[in-house]
VEXDREN-2710 file (C-alpha; in Angstrom, 1 decimal):
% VEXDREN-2710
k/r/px/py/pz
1/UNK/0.0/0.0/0.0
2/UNK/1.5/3.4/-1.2
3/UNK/1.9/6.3/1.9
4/UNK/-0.5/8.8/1.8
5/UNK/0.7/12.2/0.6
6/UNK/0.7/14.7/3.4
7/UNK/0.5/18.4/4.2
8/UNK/2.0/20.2/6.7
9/UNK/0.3/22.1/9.1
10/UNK/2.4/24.2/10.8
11/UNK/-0.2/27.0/13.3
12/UNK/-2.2/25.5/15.9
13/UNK/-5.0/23.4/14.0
14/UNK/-9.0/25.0/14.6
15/UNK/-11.7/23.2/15.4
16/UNK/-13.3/20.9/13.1
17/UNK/-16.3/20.0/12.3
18/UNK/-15.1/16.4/10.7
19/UNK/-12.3/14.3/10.1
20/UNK/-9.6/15.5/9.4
21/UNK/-9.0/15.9/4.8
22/UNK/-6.8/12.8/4.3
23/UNK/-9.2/10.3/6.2
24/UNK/-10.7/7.7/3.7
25/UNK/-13.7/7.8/6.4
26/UNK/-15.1/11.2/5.8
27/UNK/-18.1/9.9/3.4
28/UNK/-19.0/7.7/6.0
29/UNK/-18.8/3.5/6.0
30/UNK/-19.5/1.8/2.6
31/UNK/-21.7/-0.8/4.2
32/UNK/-21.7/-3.2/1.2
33/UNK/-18.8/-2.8/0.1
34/UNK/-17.1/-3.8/3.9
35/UNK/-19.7/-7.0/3.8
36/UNK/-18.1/-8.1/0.4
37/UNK/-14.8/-7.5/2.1
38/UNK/-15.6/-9.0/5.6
39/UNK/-18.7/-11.2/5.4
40/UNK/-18.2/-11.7/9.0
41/UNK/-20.5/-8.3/8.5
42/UNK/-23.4/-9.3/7.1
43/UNK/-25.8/-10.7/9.6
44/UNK/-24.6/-7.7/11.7
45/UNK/-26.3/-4.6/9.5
46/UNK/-29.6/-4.0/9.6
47/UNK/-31.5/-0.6/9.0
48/UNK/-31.7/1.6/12.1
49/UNK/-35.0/3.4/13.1
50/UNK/-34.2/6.0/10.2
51/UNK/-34.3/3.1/7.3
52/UNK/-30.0/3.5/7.2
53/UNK/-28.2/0.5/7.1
54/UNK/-25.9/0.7/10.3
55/UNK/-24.7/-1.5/12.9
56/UNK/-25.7/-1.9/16.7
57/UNK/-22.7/0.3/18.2
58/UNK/-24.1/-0.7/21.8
59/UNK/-22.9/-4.5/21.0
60/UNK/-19.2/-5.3/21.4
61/UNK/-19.8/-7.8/19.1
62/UNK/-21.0/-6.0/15.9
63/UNK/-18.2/-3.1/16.5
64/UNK/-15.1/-5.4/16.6
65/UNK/-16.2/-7.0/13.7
66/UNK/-16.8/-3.6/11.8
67/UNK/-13.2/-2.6/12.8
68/UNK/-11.9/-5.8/11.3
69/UNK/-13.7/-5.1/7.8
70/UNK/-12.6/-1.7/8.1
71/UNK/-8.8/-2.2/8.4
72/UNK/-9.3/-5.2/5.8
73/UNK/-11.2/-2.9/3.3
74/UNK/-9.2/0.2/3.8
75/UNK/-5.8/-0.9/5.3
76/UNK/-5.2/-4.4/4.0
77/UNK/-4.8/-5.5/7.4
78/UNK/-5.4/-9.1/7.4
79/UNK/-6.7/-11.2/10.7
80/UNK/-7.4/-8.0/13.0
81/UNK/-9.0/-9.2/16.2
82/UNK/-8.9/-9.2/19.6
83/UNK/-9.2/-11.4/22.8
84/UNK/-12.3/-10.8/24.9
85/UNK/-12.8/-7.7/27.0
86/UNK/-9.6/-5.8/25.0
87/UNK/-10.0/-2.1/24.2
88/UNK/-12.0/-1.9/20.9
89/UNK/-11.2/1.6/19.2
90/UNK/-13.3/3.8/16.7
91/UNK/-10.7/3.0/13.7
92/UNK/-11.8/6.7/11.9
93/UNK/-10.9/8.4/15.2
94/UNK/-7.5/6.7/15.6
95/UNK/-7.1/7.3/12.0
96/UNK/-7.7/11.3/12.0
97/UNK/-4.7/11.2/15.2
98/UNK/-2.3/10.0/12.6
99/UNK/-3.4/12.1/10.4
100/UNK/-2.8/15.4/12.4
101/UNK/0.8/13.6/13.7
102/UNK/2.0/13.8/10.0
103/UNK/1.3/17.5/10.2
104/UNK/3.5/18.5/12.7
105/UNK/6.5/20.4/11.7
106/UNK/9.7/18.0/10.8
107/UNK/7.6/14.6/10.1
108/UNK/6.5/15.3/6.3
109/UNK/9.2/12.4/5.5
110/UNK/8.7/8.8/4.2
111/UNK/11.4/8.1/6.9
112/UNK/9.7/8.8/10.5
113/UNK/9.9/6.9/13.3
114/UNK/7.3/7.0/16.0
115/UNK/6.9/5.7/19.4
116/UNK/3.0/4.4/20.8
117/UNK/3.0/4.5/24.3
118/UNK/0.1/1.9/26.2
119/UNK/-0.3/0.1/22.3
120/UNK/-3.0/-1.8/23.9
121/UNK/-4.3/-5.5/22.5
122/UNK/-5.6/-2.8/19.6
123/UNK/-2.0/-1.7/18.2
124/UNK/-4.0/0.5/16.2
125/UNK/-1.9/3.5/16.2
126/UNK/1.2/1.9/15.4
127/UNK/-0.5/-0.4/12.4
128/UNK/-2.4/3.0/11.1
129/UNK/0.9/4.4/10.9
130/UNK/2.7/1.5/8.9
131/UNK/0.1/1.4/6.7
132/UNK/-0.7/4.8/6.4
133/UNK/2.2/6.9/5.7
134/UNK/5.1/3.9/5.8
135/UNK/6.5/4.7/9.2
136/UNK/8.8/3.1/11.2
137/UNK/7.1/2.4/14.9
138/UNK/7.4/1.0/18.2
139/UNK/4.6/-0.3/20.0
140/UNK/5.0/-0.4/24.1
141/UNK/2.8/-2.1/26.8
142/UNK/3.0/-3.5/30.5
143/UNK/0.1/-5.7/29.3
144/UNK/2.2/-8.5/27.9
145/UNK/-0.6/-10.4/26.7
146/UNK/-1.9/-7.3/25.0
147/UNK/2.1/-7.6/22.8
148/UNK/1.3/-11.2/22.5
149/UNK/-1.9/-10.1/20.5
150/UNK/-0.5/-7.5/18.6
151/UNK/2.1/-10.0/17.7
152/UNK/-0.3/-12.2/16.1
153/UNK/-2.1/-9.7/14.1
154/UNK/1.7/-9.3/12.6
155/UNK/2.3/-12.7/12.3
156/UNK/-1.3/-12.5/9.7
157/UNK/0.6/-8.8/7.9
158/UNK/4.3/-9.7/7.8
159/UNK/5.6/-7.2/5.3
160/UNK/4.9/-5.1/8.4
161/UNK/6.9/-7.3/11.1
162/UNK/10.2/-5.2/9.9
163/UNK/8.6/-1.7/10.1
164/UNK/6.6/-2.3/13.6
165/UNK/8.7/-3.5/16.8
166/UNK/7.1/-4.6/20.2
167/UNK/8.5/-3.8/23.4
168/UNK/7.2/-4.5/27.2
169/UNK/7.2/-1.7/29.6
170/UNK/8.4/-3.8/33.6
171/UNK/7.6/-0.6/35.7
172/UNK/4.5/0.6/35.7
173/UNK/5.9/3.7/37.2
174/UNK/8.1/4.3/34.0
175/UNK/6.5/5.3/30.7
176/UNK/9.5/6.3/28.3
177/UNK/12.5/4.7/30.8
178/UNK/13.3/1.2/29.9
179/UNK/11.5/1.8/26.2
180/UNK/13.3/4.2/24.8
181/UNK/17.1/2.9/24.1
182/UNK/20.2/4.7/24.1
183/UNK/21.1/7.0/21.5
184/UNK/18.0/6.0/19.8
185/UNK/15.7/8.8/18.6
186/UNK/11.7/8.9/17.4
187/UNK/10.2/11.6/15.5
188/UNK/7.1/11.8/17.5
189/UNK/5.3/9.9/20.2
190/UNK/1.6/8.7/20.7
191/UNK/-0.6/8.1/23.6
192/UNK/-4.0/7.7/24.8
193/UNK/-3.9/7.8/28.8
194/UNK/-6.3/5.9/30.4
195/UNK/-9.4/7.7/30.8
196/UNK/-10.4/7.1/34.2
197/UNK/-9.0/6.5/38.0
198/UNK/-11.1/3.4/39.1
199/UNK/-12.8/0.6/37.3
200/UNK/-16.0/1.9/38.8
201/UNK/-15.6/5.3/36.8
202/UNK/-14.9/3.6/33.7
203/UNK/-18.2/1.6/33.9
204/UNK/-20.2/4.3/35.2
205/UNK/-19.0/6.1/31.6
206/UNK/-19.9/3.2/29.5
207/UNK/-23.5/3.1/30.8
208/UNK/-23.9/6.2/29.9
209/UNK/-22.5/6.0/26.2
210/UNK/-24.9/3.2/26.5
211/UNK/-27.9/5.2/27.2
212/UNK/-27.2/7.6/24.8
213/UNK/-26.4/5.4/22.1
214/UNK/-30.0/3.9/22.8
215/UNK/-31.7/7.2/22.5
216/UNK/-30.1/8.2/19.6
217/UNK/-31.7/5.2/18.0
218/UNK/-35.1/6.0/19.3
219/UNK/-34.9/2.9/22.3
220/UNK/-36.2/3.1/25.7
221/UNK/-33.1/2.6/28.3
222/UNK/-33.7/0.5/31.5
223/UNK/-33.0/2.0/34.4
224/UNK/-30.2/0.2/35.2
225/UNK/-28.5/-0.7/32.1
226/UNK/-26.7/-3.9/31.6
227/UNK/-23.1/-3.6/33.0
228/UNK/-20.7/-4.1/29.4
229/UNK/-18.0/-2.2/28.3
230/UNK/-19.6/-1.9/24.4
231/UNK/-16.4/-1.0/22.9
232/UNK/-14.2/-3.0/25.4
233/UNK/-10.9/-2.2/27.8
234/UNK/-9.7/-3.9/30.9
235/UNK/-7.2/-2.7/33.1
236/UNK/-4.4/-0.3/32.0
237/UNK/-6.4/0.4/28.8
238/UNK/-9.0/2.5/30.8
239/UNK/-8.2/2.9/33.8
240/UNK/-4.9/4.0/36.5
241/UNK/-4.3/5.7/39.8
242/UNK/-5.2/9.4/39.4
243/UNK/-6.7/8.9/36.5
244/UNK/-6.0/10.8/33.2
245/UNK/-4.3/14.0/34.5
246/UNK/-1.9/12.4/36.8
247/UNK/-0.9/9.9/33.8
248/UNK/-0.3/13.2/31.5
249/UNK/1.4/15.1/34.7
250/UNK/3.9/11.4/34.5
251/UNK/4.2/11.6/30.9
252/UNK/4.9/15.4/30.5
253/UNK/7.7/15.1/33.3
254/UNK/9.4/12.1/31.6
255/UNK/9.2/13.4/28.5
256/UNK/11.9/16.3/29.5
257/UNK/14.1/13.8/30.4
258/UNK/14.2/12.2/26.8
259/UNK/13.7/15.8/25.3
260/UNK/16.9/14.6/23.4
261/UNK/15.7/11.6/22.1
262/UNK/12.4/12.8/20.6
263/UNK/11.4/15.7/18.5
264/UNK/7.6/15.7/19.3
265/UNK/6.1/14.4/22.0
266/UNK/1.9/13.8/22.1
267/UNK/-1.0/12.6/23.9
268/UNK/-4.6/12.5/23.3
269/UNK/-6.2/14.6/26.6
270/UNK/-10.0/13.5/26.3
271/UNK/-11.3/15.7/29.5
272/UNK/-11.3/19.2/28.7
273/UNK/-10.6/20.6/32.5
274/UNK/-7.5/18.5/32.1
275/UNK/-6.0/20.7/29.5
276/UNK/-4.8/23.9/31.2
277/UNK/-2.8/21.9/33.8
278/UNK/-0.8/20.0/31.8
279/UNK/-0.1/23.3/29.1
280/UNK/1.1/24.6/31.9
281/UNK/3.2/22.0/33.2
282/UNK/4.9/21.2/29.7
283/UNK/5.6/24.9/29.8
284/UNK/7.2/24.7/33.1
285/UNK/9.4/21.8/32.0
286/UNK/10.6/24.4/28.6
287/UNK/9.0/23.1/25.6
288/UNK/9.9/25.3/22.9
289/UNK/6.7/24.7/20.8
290/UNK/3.5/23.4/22.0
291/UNK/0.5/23.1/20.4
292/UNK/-3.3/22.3/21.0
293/UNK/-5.0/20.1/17.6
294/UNK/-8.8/19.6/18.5
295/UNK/-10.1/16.7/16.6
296/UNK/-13.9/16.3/15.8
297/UNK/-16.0/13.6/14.7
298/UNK/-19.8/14.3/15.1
299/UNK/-20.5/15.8/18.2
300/UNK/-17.2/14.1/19.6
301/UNK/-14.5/16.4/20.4
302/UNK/-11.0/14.9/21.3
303/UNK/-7.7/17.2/21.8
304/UNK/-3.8/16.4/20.9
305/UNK/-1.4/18.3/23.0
306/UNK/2.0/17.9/21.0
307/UNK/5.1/19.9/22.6
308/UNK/9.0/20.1/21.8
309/UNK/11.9/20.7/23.2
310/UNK/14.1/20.4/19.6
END
């Protein structure tokens, strides 16, 4: 698969009111066409209460499956899946990050090398980027069976096993110590944090994505919805002590330790009170260039803080 061509960006990106230009999802999903692809699909589509053929986005089921047919269909990614309960990400979403990555100053070359912090079961970033623009990546998790996975979704895709390395993170406390390697140096890093400090959070927030996904398709909810996790994640994936802020508060800190080794660091912030803290701290720790990128994808807004010290 050629790279994509890019464009760089270089001001502070303004809001949007879609995905990014270069995402092959901005027309929407080709329903038929992903069935002929992944017939896996099929039974899974049916018309929604407005006559549309869609998918049930509340079942865990239906939206791993709708990944898989995605990165077959759009990504030649061959035998995607994941074990039960993993972290099951919205590929256009994940897909519009690297986008906005290839933007930044430095990293319109065929030759970049980025680094995914927490790659999850998913590996989604890290694949994206292989198959996307032809980068060279690391992918880095405590998780070991969450590497194990994303080693056999190589082992299906092995032109990519020489452009995509795995490496297991021992201390929990450490995010780039014991990863990144001496005198080695990436172009960029990428991260989602866990979202939330406590397993109870994370499924309190997944009822209620529940609830509205059920309204928005014109169902009654119950009042107490069915405990699931409809787009998946266990441990590290959603959750840590502290929560989101005190993961970035981590990752900013560390990250001035490899400033050397890294010409942009990033990190997805998905809570919008979280964001002036952490501008500030990567200021206090002298990042010569930071910058806010607000992604949207319907009502969905998600934020990239990417700073440098280079």
């Amino acid at each position: 698969m050629k790279p994509t061509s890019r464009r760089q960006n270089t001001s502070a990106a303004p809001l949007r009111k879609s995905l990014h230009p270069r995402n092959r999802h901005n027309q929407g999903y080709d329903l038929p066409a992903l069935i002929k692809s992944h017939p896996p699909l099929g039974p899974l589509v049916k018309p929604n209460a407005h006559g549309q053929l869609s998918i049930d986005f509340a079942d865990p089921l239906a939206v791993k499956t709708l990944n898989a047919a995605l990165l077959l269909h759009d990504y030649q990614l061959v035998g995607w899946d994941l074990p039960e309960g993993a972290l099951c990400p919205p590929i256009p979403g994940r897909a519009d990050y690297i986008h906005y990555l290839a933007d930044l100053p430095g990293l319109d070359r065929k030759d970049v090398r980025l680094l995914d912090i927490g790659t999850g079961a998913n590996g989604i970033y890290p694949l994206l980027a292989c198959r996307i623009y032809g980068w060279q990546c690391v992918g880095s998790d405590i998780n070991t069976q969450s590497l194990e996975n994303v080693a056999l979704i190589l082992d299906n895709n092995p032109d990519l096993k020489d452009r995509l390395l795995l490496r297991h993170q021992p201390d929990k406390n450490h995010i780039f110590a014991g990863i990144i390697q001496e005198k080695e140096f990436f172009d960029v890093t990428a991260c989602n944090p866990p979202f939330h400090a406590s397993p109870e959070e994370a499924l309190k927030s997944s009822q209620i994505k529940t609830q509205k996904l059920a309204r928005s398709r014109g169902e009654q909810t119950a009042s107490k919805p069915t405990p699931t996790l409809n787009f998946g994640g266990q441990g590290a994936e959603l959750w840590c002590k502290g929560g989101e802020l005190l993961f970035l508060k981590k990752l900013v800190r560390e990250s001035r330790i490899y400033s050397g080794q890294c010409r942009w660091f990033t990190s997805l912030v998905s809570k919008a009170d979280n964001l002036k803290p952490i501008k500030k701290l990567i200021r206090k720790q002298g990042a010569l260039d930071l910058r806010e990128i607000e992604m949207r994808q319907g009502k969905k807004i998600t934020r990239i803080l990417a700073w440098t010290y280079i």
